[in-house]
DRENTI-544657 format. One record per residue (C-alpha): residue number from 1; residue in three letters; x, y, z. Coordinates in Angstrom, 1 decimal, always signed. Example, Ala and Ser with C-alpha at 12.3 -4.5 7.8 and 13.67 -1.06 7.14 Angstrom:
BEGIN
[1,'ALA',[+12.3,-4.5,+7.8]]
[2,'SER',[+13.7,-1.1,+7.1]]
! end
This chain:
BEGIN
[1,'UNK',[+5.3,+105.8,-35.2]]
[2,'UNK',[+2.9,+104.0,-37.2]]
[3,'UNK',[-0.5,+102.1,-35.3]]
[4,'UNK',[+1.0,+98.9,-36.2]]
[5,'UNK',[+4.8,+99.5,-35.2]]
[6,'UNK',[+3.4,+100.5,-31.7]]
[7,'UNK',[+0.8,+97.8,-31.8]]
[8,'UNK',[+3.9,+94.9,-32.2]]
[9,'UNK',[+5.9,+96.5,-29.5]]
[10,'UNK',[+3.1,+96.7,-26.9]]
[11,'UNK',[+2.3,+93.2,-27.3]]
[12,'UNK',[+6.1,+92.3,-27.4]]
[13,'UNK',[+6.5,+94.2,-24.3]]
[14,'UNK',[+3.3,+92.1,-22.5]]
[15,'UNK',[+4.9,+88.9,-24.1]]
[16,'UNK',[+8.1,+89.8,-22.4]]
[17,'UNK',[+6.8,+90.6,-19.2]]
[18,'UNK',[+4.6,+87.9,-19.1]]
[19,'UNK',[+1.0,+89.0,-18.6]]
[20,'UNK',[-1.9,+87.6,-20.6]]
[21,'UNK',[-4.6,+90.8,-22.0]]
[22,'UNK',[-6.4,+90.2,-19.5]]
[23,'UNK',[-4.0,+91.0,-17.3]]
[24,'UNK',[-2.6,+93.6,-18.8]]
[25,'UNK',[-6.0,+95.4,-19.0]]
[26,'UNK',[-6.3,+94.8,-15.1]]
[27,'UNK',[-2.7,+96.4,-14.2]]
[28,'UNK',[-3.5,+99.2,-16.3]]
[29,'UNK',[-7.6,+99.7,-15.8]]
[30,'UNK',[-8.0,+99.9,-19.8]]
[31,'UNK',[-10.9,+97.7,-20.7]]
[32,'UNK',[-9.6,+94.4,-22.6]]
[33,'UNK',[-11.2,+95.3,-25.4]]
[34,'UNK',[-8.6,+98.5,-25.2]]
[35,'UNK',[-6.0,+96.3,-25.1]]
[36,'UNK',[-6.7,+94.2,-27.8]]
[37,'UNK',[-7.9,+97.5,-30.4]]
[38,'UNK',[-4.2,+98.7,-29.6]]
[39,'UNK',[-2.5,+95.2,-30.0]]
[40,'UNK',[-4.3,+94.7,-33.3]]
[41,'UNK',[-3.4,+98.3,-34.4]]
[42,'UNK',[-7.0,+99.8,-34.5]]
[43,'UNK',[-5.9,+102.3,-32.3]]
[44,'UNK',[-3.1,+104.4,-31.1]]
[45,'UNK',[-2.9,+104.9,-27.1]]
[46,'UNK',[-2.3,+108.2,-26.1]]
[47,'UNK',[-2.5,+110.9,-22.9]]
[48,'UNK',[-4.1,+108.9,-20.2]]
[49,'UNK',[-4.1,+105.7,-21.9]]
[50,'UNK',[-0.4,+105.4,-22.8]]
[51,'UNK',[+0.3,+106.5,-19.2]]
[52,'UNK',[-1.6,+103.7,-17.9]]
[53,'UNK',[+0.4,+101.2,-19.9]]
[54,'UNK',[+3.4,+102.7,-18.9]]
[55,'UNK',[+2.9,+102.2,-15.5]]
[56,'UNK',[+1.6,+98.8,-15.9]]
[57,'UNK',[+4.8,+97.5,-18.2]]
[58,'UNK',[+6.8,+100.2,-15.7]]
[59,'UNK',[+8.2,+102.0,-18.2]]
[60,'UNK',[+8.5,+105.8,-19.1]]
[61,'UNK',[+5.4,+107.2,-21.5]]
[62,'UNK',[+8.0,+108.7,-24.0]]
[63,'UNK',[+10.2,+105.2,-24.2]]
[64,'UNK',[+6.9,+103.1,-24.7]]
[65,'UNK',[+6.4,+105.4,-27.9]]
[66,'UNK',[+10.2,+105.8,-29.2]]
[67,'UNK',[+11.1,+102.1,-28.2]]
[68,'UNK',[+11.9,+100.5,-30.9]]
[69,'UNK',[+14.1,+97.5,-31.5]]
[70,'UNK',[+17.3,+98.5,-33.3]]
[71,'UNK',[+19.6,+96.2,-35.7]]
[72,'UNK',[+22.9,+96.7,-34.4]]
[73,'UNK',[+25.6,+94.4,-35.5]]
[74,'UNK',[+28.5,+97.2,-34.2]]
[75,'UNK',[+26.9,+96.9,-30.4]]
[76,'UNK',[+26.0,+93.2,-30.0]]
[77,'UNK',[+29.7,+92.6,-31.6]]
[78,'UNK',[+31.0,+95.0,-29.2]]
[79,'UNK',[+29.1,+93.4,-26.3]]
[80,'UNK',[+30.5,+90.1,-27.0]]
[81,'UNK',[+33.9,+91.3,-27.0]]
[82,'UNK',[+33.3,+92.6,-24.0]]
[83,'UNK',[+33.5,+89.6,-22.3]]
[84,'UNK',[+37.0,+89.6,-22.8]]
[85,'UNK',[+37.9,+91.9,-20.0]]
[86,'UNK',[+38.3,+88.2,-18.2]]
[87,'UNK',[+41.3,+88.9,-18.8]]
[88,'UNK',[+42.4,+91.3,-16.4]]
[89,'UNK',[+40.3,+89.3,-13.7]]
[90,'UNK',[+38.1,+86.2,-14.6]]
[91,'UNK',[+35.0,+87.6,-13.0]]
[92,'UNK',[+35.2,+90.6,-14.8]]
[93,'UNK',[+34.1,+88.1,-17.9]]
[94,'UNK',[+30.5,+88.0,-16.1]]
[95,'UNK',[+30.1,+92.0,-15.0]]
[96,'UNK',[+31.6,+94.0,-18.2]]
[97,'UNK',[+29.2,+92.0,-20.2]]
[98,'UNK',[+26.3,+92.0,-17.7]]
[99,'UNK',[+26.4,+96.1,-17.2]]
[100,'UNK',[+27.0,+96.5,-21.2]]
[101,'UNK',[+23.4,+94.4,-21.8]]
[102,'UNK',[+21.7,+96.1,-19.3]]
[103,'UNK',[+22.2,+99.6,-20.6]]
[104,'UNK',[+20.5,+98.4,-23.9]]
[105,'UNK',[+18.1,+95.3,-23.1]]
[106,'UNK',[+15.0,+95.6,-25.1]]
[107,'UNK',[+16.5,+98.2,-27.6]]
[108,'UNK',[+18.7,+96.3,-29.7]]
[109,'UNK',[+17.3,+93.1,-31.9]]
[110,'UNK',[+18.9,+90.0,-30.2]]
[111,'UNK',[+20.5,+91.5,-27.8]]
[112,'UNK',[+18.9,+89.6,-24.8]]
[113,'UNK',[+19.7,+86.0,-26.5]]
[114,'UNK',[+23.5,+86.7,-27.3]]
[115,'UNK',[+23.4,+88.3,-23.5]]
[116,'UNK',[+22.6,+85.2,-22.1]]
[117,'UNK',[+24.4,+83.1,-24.2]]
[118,'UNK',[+27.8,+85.2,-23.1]]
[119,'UNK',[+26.7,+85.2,-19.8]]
[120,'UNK',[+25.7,+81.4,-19.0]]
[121,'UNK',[+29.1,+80.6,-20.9]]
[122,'UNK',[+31.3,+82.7,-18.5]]
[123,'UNK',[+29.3,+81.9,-15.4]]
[124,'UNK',[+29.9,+78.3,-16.4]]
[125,'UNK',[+33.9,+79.0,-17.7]]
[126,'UNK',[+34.5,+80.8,-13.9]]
[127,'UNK',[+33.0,+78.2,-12.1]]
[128,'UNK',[+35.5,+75.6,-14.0]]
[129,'UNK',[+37.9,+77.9,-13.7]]
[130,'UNK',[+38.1,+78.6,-10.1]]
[131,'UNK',[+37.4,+74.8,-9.1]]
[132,'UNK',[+40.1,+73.3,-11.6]]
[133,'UNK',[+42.7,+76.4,-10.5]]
[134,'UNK',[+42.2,+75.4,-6.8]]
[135,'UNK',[+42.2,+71.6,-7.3]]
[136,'UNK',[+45.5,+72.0,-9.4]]
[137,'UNK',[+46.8,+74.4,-6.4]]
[138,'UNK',[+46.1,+71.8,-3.9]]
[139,'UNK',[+47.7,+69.1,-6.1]]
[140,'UNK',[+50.8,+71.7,-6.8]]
[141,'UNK',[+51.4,+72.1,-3.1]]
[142,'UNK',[+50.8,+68.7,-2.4]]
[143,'UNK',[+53.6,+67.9,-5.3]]
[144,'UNK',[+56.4,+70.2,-4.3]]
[145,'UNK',[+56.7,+68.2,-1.1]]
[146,'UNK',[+57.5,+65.6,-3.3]]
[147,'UNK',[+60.1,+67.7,-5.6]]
[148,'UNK',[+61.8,+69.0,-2.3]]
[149,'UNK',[+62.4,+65.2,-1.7]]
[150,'UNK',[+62.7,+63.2,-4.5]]
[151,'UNK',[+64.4,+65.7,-6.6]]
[152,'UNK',[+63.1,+67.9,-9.5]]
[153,'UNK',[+61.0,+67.4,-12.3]]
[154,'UNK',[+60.0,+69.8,-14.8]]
[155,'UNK',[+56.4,+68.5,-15.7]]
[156,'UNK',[+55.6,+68.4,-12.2]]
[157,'UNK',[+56.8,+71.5,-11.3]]
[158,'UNK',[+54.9,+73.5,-14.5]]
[159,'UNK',[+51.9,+71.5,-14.4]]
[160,'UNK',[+50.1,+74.4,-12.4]]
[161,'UNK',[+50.3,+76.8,-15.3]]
[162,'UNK',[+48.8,+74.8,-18.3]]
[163,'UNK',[+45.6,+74.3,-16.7]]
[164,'UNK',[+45.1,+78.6,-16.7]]
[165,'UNK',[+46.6,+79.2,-20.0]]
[166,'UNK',[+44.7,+76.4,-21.9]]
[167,'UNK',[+41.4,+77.5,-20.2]]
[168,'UNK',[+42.7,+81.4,-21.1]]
[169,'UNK',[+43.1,+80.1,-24.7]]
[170,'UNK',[+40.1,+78.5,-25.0]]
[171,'UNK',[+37.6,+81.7,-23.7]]
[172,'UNK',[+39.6,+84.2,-25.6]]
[173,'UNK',[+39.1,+81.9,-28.9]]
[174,'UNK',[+35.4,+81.3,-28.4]]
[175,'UNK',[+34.8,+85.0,-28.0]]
[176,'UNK',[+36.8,+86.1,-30.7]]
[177,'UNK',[+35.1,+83.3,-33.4]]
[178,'UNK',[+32.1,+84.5,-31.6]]
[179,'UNK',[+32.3,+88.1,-32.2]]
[180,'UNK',[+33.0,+87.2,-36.0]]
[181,'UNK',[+29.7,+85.3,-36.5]]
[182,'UNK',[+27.7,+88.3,-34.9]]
[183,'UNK',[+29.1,+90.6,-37.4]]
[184,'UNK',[+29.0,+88.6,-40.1]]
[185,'UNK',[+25.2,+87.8,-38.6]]
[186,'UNK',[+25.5,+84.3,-37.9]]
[187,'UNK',[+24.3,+82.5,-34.9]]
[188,'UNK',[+26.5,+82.8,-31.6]]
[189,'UNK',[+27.7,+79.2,-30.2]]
[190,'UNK',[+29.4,+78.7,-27.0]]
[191,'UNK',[+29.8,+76.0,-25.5]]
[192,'UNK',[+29.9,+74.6,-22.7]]
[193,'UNK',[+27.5,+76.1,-20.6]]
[194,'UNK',[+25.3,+75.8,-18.4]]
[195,'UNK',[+22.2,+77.5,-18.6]]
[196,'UNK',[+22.3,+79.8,-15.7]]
[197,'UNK',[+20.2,+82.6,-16.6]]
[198,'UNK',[+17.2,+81.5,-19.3]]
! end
């Protein structure tokens, strides 16, 4: 790997983890100058130096040298579409995706944005879900008292059932548009959502 590839990854990697150079060059005990010859690509670290920064950023020596971001429409695609394993059980919308990311955070370009987007949109869509479900529920029960005595009406009665499958509708749509702007690289967009995890 080239001075300069390593160079933008370190200082990604410090960006990311949030430490300034001169902290940095305190977790690790390289001199700041160090740090800033190897973010500027003067020099390469290596044996005791690259361990150093391993430990700091708490990563292993060989992935600090062979991490590099990939482009990978296939996965982030795939990771989106993940999310529609809500179907089988709402919450699983939230943990597919959530395993998926963390098996590849930092190695595929974009990967932690369209994460977060996914995840803030189905943290936000269960939440919704699970209060409007149980509000209807309430409502339902409270309703088929009323059908038992003033007689039977079909609207009332099937009420509890459009709530779910126009919320079901609308997730499964989203992702699915989704999924198609992340292979066709365009920008992800769901909405709402409330930003959960930033």
């Amino acid at each position: 790997m080239k001075n300069k590839e390593l160079a933008k990854k370190i200082k990604e990697l410090r960006n990311r983890k949030g430490f300034s150079q001169e902290e940095l060059s305190e977790k690790s005990g390289l001199s700041l100058r160090t740090i800033q010859r190897i973010e500027n690509g003067e020099t390469e670290p290596r044996g005791d130096s690259l361990k150093r920064l391993s430990v700091a950023f708490d990563v292993n020596p060989d992935d600090l040298i062979d991490w590099t971001v990939l482009e990978d429409r296939g996965f982030l695609t795939s990771l989106n579409l993940s999310a529609l394993s809500f179907m089988v059980f709402p919450v699983l919308g939230i943990i597919v995706p959530l395993i998926i990311w963390i098996s590849r955070k930092d190695k595929v370009r974009n990967v932690n944005e369209i994460a977060k987007e996914i995840l803030n949109f189905q943290i936000t869509w269960n939440m919704v879900f699970f209060i409007g479900f149980s509000s209807i529920m309430a409502y339902a029960f409270y309703e088929t008292r009323s059908i038992v005595t003033e007689g039977y009406s079909f609207l009332r009665l099937f009420t509890p059932l459009i709530f779910p499958v126009i919320m079901y509708l609308y997730n499964a749509t989203l992702t699915i548009i989704n999924s198609i702007n992340i292979y066709n690289d365009r920008k992800v967009n769901y909405y709402p959502k409330y930003r959960f995890i930033k």
